[in-house]
N, C-alpha and C positions, 0 to 999 in steps of 0.2 A: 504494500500500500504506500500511496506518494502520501508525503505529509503538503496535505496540501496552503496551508498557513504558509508553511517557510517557501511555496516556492511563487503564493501571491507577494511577494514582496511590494512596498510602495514603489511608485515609480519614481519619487523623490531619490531615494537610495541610489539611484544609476548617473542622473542628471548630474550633479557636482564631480562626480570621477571621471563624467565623460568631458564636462568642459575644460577640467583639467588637464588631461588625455588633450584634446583639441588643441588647449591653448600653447602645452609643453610643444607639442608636433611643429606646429604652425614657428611656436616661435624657431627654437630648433634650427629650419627648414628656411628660417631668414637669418640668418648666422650663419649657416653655412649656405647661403645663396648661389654664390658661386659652384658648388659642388653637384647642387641639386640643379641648376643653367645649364653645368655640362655633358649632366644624365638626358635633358631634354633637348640640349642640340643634336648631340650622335641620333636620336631616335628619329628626329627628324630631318637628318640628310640621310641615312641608313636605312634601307630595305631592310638588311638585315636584322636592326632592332628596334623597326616600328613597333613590333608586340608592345614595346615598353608603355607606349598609353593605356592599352588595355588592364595591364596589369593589378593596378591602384584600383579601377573600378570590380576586376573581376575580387580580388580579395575582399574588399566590402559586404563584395555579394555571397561568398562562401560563407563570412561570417552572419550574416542575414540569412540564411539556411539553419544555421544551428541555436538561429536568436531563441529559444525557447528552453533550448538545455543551458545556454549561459543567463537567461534569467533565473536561474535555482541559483546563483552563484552571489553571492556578496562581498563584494570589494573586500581585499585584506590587503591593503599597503604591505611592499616588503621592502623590508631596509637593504636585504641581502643585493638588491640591483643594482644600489649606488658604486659598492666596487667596481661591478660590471661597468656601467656606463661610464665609471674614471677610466677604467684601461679600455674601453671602446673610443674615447675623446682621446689618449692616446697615443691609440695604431690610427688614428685620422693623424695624429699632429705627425707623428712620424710618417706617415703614409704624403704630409703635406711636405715636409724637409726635401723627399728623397723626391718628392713630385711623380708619386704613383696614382691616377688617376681610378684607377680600379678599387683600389682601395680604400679611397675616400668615398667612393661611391657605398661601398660595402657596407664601412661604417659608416654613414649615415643611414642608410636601409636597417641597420642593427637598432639604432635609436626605436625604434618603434616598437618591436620585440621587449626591447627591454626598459620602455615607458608602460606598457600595457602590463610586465612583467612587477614593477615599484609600484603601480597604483592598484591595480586588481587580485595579484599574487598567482601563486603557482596553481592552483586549481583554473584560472584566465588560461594561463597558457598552455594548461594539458589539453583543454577544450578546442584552444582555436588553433593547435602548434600548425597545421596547414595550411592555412590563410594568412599564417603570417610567417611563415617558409616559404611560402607562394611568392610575398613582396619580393624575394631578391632575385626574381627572375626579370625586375625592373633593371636593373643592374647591366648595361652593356658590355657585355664578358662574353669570350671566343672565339676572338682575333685570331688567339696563338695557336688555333688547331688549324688555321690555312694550312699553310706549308706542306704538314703530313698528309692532310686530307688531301690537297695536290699530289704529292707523291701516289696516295694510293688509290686517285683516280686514274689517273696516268700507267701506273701498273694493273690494275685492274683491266684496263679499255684493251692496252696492248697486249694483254694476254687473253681476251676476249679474241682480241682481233685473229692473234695467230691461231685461237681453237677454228675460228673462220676457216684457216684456210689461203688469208689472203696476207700477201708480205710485208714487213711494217716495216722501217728501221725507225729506231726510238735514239734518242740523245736528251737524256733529263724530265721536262715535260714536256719537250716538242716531240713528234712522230711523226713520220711520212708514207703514205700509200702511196702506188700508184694512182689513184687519181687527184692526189693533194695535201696540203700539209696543215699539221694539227695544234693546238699549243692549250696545255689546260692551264689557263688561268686564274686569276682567285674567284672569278665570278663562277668556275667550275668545280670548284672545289668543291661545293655542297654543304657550305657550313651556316646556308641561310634554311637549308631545309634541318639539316641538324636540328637548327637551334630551335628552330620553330616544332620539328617534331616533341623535342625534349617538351619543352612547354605544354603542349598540348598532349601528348601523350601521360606526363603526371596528370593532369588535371583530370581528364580521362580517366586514371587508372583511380585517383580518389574519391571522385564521383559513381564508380561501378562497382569495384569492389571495397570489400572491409576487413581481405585477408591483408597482413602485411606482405605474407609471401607472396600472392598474386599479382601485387602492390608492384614489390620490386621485379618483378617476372617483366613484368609489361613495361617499367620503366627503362627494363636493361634494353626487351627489345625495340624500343621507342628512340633508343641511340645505335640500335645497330639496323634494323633493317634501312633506315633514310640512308646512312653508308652505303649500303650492297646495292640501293635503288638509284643512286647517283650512281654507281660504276655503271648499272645497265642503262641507264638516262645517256651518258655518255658514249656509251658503245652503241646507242641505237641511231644516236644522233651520226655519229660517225657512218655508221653503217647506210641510213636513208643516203647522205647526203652521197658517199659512194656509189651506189647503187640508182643515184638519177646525175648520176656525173655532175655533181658540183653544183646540183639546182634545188635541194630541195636543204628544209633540217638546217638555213644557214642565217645569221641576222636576226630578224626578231624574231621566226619563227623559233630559232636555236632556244628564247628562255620563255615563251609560251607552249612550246614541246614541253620543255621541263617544269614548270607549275603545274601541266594535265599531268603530265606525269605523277608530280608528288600528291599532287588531289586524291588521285586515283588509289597508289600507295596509301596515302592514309586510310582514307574512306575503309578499301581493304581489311586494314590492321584493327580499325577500329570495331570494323562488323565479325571479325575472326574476335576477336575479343571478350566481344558481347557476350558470345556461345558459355565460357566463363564465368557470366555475371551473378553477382552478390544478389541475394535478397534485399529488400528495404532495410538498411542497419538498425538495428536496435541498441541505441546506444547503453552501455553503461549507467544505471543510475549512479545520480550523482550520492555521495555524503549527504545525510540532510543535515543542514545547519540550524543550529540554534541562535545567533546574530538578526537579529533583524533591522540592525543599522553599523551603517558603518563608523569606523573613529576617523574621525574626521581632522582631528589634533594629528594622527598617523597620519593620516594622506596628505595633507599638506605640509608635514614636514618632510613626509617623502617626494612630493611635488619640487618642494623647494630644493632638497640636495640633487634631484636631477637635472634641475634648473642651473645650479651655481656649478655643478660639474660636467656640464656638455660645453 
């Protein structure tokens, strides 16, 4: 039986931790302005990390899913975050010396985690640890898998090609057929479908199931099938264009081939998946609690040390 008392809580009890919550973020968030300017320039010259707007609203909405189990919850200020957020301020300050842009990006994305973690407590973040694990996929990270991913499209195609049949010679990432010559570049690398897989494929994977281990199953293949689907993207593309002597599979059609492509791929993976899927989760009931307001002396002095140490 729910005790149902402790879990009508007043709606007063939410309001003061949230504007708190709000106002820590916000300010935060203009203090480190420049940091959070440089998160939203990249997304907007970057194909590859426009996901980044989605982000912020899709985590909202995860937590608005489970708005009914985090209402059983009453604020517990923890002091335990303040450490936390002094050595998250920092790997920013040091991450700002050596001028690691990733980094600063990181920790500021950590701030929220561990605002929601000072003012709410540890039962906040068991409830929502997703949605706010979710946040650092705002975070523009994945530059540095080019290179390999080049290589191992590159070795991929050309070993495709010789199972073909048809003669390549290769020199790094260039390649040449007989009917012309090839060069995989970063735009071929595959690291826009990667990344975009990873994201969607978690999100995916916690919306369907509520095994951990199904969880990680589909997360691993959510980074490996987008790989193997670039090496054939690549080989196919190679192949049309061979195969109509140099007219077809070249220019724009080269990367609207490959978005049908990964569309396609996805859609795929995610209906193979499905076959898999979880029940409606029945979450855990919560502790019932005996508080039925918060200390409020507690929260705003926890307010304030995360205030004076960000």
């Amino acid at each position: 039986m729910t005790d149902t008392a402790a879990i009508e809580r007043p709606a007063q009890a939410w309001v003061q931790p949230i504007v708190i919550f709000a106002g820590l973020v916000v300010l935060t968030f203009l203090i480190f302005y420049d940091t959070a300017a440089s998160m939203v320039e990249i997304w907007v010259r970057s194909e590859t990390f426009a996901h980044g707007f989605l982000i912020f609203p899709i985590s909202l909405w995860l937590v608005w899913r489970i708005r009914d189990r985090l209402a059983q919850i009453t604020p517990e200020p923890n002091y335990l975050a303040l450490p936390l957020v002094f050595l998250n301020g920092a790997v920013w300050f040091l991450a700002d010396l050596v001028d690691i842009n990733v980094i600063r990006q990181l920790a500021l994305v950590a701030f929220i985690p561990l605002a929601v973690f000072a003012i709410w407590g540890w039962p906040m973040i068991r409830e929502a640890m997703f949605p706010l694990l979710f946040l650092f996929f705002a975070v523009p990270i994945g530059e540095g898998l080019i290179p390999p991913l080049m290589d191992f499209t590159a070795d991929f195609t050309v070993h495709m090609i010789q199972l073909t049949g048809i003669p390549v010679y290769r020199e790094g990432t260039f390649f040449s057929l007989p009917t012309g010559n090839w060069s995989v570049i970063e735009a071929c690398s595959g690291v826009r479908y990667l990344i975009a897989s990873v994201v969607l494929g978690t999100l995916y994977a916690y919306l369907t199931y509520t095994s951990y281990l199904k969880r990680t199953l589909f997360i691993i293949a959510s980074v490996i099938v987008p790989i193997l689907a670039n090496g054939f993207r690549a080989y196919g593309i190679v192949m049309i264009a061979h195969f109509s002597d140099m007219k077809l599979a070249l220019g724009t059609d080269h990367f609207i081939y490959g978005w049908v492509w990964f569309g396609i791929v996805i859609f795929i993976m995610f209906y193979i998946g499905s076959f898999w899927r979880d029940s409606e989760e029945e979450s855990e009931p919560l502790p019932v609690q005996t508080a039925t307001s918060i200390d409020h002396k507690k929260l705003l002095k926890s307010a304030v040390g995360v205030l004076l140490l960000t």
